[in-house]
C-alpha positions as CSV (number, residue, x, y, z in Angstrom):
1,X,69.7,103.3,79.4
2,X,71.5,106.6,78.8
3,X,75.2,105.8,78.4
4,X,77.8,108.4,78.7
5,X,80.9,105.9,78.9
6,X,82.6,107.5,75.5
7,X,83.6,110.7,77.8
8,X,85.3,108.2,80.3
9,X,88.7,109.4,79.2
10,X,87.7,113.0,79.8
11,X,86.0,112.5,82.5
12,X,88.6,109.9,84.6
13,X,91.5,112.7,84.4
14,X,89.1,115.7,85.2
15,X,88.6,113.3,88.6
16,X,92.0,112.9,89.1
17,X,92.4,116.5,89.5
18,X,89.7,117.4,91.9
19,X,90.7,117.5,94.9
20,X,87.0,117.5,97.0
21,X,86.4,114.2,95.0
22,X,90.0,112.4,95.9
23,X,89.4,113.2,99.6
24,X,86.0,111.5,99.7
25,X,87.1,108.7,98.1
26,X,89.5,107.9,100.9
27,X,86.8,106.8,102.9
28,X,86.5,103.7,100.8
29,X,89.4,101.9,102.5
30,X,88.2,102.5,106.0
31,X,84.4,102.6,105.7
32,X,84.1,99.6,103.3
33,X,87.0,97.4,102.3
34,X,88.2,97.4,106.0
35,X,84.8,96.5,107.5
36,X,84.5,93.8,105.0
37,X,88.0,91.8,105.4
38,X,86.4,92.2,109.6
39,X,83.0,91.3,108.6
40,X,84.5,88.0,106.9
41,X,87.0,87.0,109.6
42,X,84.5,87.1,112.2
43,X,82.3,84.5,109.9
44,X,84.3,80.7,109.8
45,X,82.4,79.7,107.1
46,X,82.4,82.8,105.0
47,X,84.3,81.4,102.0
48,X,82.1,77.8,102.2
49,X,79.2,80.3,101.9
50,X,80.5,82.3,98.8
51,X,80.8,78.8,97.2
52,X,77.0,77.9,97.9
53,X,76.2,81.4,96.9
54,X,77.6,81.0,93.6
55,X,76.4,77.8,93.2
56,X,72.1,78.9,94.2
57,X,72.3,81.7,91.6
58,X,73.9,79.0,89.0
59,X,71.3,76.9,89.6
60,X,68.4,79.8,89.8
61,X,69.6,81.2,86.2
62,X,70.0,77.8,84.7
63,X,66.5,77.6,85.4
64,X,64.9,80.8,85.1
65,X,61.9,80.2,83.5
66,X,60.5,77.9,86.0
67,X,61.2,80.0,88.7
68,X,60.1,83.3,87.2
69,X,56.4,81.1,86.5
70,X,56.7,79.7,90.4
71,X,57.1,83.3,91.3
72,X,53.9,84.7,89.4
73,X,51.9,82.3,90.1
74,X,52.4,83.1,93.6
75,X,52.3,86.8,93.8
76,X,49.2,86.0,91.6
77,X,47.7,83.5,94.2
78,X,48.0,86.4,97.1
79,X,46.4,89.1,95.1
80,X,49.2,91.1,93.5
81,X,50.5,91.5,89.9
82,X,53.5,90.5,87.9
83,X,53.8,92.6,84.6
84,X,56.8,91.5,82.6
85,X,58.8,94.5,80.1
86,X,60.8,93.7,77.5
87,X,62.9,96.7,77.8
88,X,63.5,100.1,79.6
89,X,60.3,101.9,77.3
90,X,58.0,99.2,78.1
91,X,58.9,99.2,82.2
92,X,57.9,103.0,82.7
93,X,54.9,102.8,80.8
94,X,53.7,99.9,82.8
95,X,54.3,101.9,86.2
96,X,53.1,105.2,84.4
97,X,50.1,103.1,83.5
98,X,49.8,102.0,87.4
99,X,50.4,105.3,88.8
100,X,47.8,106.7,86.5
101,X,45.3,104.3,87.8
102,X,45.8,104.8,91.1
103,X,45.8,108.3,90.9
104,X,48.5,109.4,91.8
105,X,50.0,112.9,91.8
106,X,53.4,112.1,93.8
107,X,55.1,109.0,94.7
108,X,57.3,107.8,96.9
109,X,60.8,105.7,96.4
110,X,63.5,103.9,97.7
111,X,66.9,103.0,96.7
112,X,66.7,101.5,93.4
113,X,69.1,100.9,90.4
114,X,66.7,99.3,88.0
115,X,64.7,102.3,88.3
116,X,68.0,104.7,87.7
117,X,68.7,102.2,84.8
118,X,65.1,102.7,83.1
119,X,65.6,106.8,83.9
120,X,62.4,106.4,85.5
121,X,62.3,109.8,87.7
122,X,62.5,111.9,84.5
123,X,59.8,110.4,82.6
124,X,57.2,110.3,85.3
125,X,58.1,114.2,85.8
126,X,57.6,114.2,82.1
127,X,53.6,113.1,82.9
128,X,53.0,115.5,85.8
129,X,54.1,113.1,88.3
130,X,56.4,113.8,91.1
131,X,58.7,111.0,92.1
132,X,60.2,111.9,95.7
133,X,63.8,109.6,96.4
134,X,63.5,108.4,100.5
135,X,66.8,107.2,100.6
136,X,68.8,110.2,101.9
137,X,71.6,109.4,99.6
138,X,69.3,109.3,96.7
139,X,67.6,112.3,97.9
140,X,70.4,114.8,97.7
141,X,71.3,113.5,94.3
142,X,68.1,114.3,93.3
143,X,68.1,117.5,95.0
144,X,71.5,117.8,92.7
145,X,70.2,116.8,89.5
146,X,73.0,114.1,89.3
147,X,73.3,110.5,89.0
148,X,74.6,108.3,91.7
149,X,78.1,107.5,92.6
150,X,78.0,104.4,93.8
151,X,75.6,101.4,93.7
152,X,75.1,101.7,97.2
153,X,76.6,104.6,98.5
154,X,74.7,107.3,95.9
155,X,76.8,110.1,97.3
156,X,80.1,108.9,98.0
157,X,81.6,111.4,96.0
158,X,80.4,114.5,98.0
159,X,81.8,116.1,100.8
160,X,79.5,117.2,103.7
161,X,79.7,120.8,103.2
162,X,78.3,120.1,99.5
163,X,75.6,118.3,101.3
164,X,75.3,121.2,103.5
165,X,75.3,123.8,100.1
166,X,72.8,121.7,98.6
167,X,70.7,121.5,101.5
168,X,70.4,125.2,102.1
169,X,70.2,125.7,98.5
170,X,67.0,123.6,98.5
171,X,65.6,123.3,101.9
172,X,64.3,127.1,102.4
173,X,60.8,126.6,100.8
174,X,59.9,124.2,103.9
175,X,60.9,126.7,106.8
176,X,64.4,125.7,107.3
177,X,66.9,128.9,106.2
178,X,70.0,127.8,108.7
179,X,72.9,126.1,106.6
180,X,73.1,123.5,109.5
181,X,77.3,121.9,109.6
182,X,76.4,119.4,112.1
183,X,75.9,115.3,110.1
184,X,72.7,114.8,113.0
185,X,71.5,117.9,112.2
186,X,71.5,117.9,108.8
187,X,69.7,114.0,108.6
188,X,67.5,115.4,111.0
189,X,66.2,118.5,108.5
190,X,66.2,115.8,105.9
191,X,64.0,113.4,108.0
192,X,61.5,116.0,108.8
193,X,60.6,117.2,105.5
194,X,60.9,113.0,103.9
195,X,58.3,112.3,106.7
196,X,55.3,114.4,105.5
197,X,55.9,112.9,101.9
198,X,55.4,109.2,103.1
199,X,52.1,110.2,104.0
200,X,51.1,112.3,101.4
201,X,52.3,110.1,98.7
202,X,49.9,108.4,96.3
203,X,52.1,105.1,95.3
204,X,55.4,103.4,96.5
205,X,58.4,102.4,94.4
206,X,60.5,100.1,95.6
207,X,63.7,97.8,93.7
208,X,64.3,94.6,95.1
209,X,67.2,93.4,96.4
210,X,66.1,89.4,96.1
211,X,62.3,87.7,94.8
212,X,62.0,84.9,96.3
213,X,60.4,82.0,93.5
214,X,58.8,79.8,96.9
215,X,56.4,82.5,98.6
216,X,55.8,85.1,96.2
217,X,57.9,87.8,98.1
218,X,60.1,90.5,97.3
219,X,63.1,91.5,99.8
220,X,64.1,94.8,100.4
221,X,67.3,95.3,102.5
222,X,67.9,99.0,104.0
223,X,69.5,100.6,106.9
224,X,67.0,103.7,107.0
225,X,63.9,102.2,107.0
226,X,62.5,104.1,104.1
227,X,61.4,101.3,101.8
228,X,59.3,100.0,105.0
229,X,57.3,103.8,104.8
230,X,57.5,103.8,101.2
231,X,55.8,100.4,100.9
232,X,53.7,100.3,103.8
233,X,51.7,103.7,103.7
234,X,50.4,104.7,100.1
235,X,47.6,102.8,99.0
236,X,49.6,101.0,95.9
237,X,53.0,99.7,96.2
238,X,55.0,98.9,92.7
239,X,57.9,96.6,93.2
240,X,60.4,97.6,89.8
241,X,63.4,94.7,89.7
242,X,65.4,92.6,87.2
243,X,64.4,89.0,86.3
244,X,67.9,88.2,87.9
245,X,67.2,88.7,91.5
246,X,65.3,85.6,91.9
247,X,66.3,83.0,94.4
248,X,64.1,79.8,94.9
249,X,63.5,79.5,98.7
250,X,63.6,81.2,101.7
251,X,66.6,79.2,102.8
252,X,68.6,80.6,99.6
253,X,67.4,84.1,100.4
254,X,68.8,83.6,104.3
255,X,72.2,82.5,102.6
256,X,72.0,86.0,100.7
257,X,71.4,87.7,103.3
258,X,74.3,86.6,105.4
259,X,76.8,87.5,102.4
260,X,75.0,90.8,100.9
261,X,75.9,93.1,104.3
262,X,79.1,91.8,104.7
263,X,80.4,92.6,101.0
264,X,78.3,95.8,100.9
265,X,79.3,97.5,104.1
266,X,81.1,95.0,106.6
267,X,78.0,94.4,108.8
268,X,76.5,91.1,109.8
269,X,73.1,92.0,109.1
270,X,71.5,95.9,107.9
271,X,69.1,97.5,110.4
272,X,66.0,96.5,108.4
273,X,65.1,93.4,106.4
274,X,62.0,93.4,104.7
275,X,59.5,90.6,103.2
276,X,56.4,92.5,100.8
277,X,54.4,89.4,99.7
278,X,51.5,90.3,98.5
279,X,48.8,93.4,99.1
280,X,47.5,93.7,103.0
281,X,44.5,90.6,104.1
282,X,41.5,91.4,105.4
283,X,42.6,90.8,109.2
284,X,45.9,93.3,107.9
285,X,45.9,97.1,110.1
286,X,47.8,98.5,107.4
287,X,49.7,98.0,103.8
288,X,48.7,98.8,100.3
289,X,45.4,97.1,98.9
290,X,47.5,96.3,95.6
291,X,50.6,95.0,94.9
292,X,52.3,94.8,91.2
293,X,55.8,93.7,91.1
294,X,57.7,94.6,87.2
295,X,59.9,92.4,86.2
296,X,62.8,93.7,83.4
297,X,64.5,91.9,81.0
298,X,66.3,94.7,78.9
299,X,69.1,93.3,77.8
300,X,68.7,90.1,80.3
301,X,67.7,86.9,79.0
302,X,70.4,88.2,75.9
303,X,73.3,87.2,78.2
304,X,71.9,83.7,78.8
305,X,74.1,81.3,77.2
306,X,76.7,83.3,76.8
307,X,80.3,84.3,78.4
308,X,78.7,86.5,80.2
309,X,76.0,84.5,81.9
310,X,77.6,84.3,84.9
311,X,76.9,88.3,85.5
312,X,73.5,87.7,86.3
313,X,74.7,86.3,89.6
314,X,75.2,90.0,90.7
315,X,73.8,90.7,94.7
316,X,74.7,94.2,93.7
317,X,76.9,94.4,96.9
318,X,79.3,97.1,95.7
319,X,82.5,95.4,96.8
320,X,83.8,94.9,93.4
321,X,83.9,98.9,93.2
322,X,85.0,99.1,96.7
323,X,88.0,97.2,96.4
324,X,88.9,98.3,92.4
325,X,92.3,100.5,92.1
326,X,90.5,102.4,89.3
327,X,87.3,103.0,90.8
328,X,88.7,104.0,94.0
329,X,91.2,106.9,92.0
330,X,88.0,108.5,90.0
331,X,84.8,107.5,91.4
332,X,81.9,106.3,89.6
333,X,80.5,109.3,87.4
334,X,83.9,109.1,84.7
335,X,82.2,105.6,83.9
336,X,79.1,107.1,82.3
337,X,76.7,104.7,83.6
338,X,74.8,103.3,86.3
339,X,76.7,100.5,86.9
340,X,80.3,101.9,87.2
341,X,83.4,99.8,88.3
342,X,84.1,96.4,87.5
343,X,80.4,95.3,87.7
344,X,79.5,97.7,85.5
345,X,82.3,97.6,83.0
346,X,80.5,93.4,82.2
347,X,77.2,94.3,82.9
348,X,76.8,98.1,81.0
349,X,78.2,96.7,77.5
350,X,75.9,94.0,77.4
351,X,72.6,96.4,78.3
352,X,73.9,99.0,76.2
353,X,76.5,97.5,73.8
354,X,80.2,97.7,73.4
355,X,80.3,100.4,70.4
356,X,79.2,102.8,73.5
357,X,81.2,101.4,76.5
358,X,84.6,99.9,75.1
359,X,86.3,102.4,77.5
360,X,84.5,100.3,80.7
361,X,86.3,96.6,80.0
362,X,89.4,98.8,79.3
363,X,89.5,100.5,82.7
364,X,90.8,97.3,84.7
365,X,94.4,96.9,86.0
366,X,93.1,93.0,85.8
367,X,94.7,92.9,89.1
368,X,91.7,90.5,90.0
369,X,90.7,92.1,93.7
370,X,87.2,91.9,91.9
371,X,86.7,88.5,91.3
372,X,88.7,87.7,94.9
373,X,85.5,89.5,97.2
374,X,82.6,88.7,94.6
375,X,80.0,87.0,97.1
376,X,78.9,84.9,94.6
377,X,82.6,84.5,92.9
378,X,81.8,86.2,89.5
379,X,84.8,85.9,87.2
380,X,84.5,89.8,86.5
381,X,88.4,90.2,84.8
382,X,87.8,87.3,82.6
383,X,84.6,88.7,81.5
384,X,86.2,92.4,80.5
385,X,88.5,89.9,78.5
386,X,86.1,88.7,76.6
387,X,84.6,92.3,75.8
388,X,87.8,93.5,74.5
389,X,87.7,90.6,72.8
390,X,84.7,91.4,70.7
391,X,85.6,95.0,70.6
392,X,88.7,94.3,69.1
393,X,86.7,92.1,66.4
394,X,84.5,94.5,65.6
395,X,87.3,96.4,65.0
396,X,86.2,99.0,67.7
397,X,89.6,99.4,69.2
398,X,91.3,102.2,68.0
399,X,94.2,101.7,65.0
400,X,96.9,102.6,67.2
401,X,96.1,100.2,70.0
402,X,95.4,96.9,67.4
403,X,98.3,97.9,65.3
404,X,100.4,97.6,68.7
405,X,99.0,94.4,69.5
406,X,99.6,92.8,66.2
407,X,103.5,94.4,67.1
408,X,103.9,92.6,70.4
409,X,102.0,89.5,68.5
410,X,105.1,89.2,66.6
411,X,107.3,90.2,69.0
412,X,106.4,87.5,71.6
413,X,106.0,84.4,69.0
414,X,110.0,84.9,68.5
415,X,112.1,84.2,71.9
416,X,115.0,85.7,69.7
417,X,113.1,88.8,68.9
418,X,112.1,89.1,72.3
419,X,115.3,88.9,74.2
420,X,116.4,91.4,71.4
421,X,113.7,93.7,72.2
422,X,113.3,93.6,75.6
423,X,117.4,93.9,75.4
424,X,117.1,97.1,74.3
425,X,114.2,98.5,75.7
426,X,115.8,98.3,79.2
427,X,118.8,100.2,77.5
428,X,116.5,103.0,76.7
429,X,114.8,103.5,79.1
430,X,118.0,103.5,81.4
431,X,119.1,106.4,79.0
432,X,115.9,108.3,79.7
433,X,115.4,108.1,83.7
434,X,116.2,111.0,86.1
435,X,118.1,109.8,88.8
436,X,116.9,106.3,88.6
437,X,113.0,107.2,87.9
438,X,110.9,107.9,84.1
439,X,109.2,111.1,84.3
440,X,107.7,110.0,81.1
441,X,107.1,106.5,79.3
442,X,108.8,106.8,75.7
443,X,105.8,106.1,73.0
444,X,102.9,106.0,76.0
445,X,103.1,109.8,76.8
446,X,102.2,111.3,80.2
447,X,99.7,109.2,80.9
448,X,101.0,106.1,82.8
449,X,103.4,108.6,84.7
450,X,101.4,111.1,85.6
451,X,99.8,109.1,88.8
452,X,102.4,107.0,89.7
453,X,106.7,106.6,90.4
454,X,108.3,104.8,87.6
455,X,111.5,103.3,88.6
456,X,113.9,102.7,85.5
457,X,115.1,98.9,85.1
458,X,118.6,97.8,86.5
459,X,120.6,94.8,86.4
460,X,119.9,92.0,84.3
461,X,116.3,90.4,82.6
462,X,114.6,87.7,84.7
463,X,115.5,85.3,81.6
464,X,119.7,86.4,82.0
465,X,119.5,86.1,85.5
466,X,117.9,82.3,85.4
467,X,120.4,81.4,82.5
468,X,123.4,82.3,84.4
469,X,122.4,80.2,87.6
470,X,121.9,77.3,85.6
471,X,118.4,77.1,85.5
472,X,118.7,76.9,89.4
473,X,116.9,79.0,91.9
């Protein structure tokens, strides 16, 4: 997985200051962290949910091989394949290898991370295969040469008269020339020319939102309907997901699906739910006459055991990015990676290592809105602890920052010291405001003040206050 998180500086202010990208990322509040605090009310039992969630995918991951067998041995038992890859190489060569089998020329696909993860668009290009995005997010990304935004809302970060640009830009070579301004009429354009590539395509890629160990099945969750087509109509359908997404039963994957809609975008269920067990029977009208699902560890099975098991629990609902201060000021390209905001500041350093992404467990206020609408209640700040933790022992963190830490070290182990510091520190930065408010942070630059009002202190410290009162309240 190609990592750009050392840029995350760079590219965090350059968001900041651009002003098409700030104004589309107010629709966060309204379109996702709104509709989910209604989503949950309207749901009694939301938070007793949350709790079994957590506890299934415990359970699942405790037990992972045994349910990754039960699952084979079932797609197996209805006629498909399971290919298992070690890592991101061996994953596209597997569905290279498939593709070449079958055929195929172009191929279909539908929302997918683990495929984004793996780069797999580029490399099937690379063989003379053209892989064609059917979610219409992922489709003007792709139109756009650029990565997604968002785990579930690829294009978050655009405005609709880039959509419009980049629709006119690209759209002329199938008849339409009009640069349409209209949201129905530009889906609609989008639509038509989507449509005659579902049936000329050779294979379908799909991701996977949940496997499910009991039947053999893999559940796709959409509100377009593209995975259905993608799936349904070309001849081979290659289902490309992380060993993580397994549940056990049916009845686990029903809880899931209760809680993924609601954390991802506020609604009690998405528009289509779909179950792909297996290739089409004989007494089947329709479906693909083979069925391979790939299962990826890359970087997986290495978190097992570790601090930062409890990741794998992910539903990949988004609302840890939705309701994040820091993602919701720069968006999700200044992270460098697929997985950007707090999910992706745990799960990025352990598929691509801390020496590349110690900027990602650094970006968190800690504020801990993360861990408070997890579905499946991942501790996500305690986790970025941990990775600063091991960044700062593999002395990854730079000089300035550890020789501060071994400062405030000392400084906090001494009450005396403290109260001496802290004493003056107030004095100074008294003696530096304007008017009651620091335009700029003695010894932390710009930075910190450049976003925000910084009112100077007044009165006495918390500790002065307390000892003058007696210890009373």
């Amino acid at each position: 997985m190609e990592v750009e998180s050392g840029a995350f500086v760079e590219k965090a202010r350059a968001a900041l200051g651009d002003a098409t990208l700030q104004h589309a990322l107010k629709h966060i509040k309204h379109g996702f962290v709104e509709a989910r605090a209604t989503a949950a009310a309207r749901l009694p039992d939301f938070e007793a949910m949350r709790d079994a969630a957590r506890d299934v995918k415990a359970h699942t991951i405790a037990h992972l091989a045994d349910y990754l067998e039960q699952f084979e041995a079932n797609v197996t038992a209805l006629g498909g394949r399971v290919h298992w890859a070690r890592d991101a190489g061996e994953a596209r060569a597997i569905v290279l290898a498939i593709c070449r089998n079958a055929g195929a020329r172009t191929v279909t696909k539908s929302k997918s991370m683990v495929t984004e993860e793996i780069e797999l668009n580029p490399y099937l290009e690379e063989h003379g295969i053209e892989p064609i995005e059917t979610d219409l997010g992922e489709y003007i990304i792709q139109l756009r040469r650029e990565k997604p935004s968002h785990i579930i809302a690829p294009v978050i970060h655009l405005s609709k008269d880039q959509v419009a640009d980049t629709f006119h830009e690209h759209h002329p070579k199938y008849g339409f020339h009009e640069r349409l301004t209209v949201r129905s009429d530009m889906v609609r354009e989008a639509r038509s020319i989507l449509r005659q590539r579902f049936v000329k395509a050779d294979v379908g890629i799909t991701g996977a939102n949940f496997l499910v160990a009991e039947t053999g099945s893999a559940v796709v969750v959409t509100n377009e309907g593209n995975a259905d087509l993608t799936a349904s109509l070309p001849d081979t359908h290659i289902v490309v997901t992380g060993i993580e997404k397994l549940v056990p039963t049916l009845e686990d994957c029903h809880l899931m699906l209760r809680l993924l809609p609601r954390s991802a975008t506020g609604q009690d269920i998405t528009a289509y739910i779909s179950f792909f067990t297996g290739p089409k029977r004989a007494a089947d009208l329709s479906g693909p006459s083979s069925f391979h699902v790939v299962l990826l560890d890359n970087g997986r099975s290495n978190m097992m055991g570790t601090e930062f098991e409890e990741m794998l629990r992910c539903i990949r609902c988004g609302a840890c990015l939705n309701h994040c201060p820091v993602y919701a000021n720069i968006g999700g390209h200044a992270y460098g990676s697929v997985y950007p905001g707090p999910m992706g500041a745990v799960l990025t350093p352990s598929l691509a290592g801390i020496d590349k992404t110690g900027h990602l467990p650094n970006a968190s206020s800690f504020c801990g809105r993360c861990e408070e609408v997890c579905p499946v209640r991942i501790p996500l700040p305690r986790m970025m602890r941990h990775w600063r933790e091991r960044e700062f022992e593999r002395h990854l963190t730079p000089r300035g920052a550890r020789w501060g830490l071994h400062a405030w070290a000392l400084i906090a182990a001494s009450p005396t010291v403290y109260r001496a510091m802290q004493w003056t520190a107030s004095r100074v930065l008294r003696l530096v405001a304007w008017r009651g408010w620091i335009r700029r942070l003695p010894l932390a630059g710009s930075a910190w003040t450049s976003q925000r009002d910084m009112r100077a202190p007044s009165g006495d410290s918390f500790q002065r206050q307390w000892r003058k009162r007696g210890g009373r309240r």
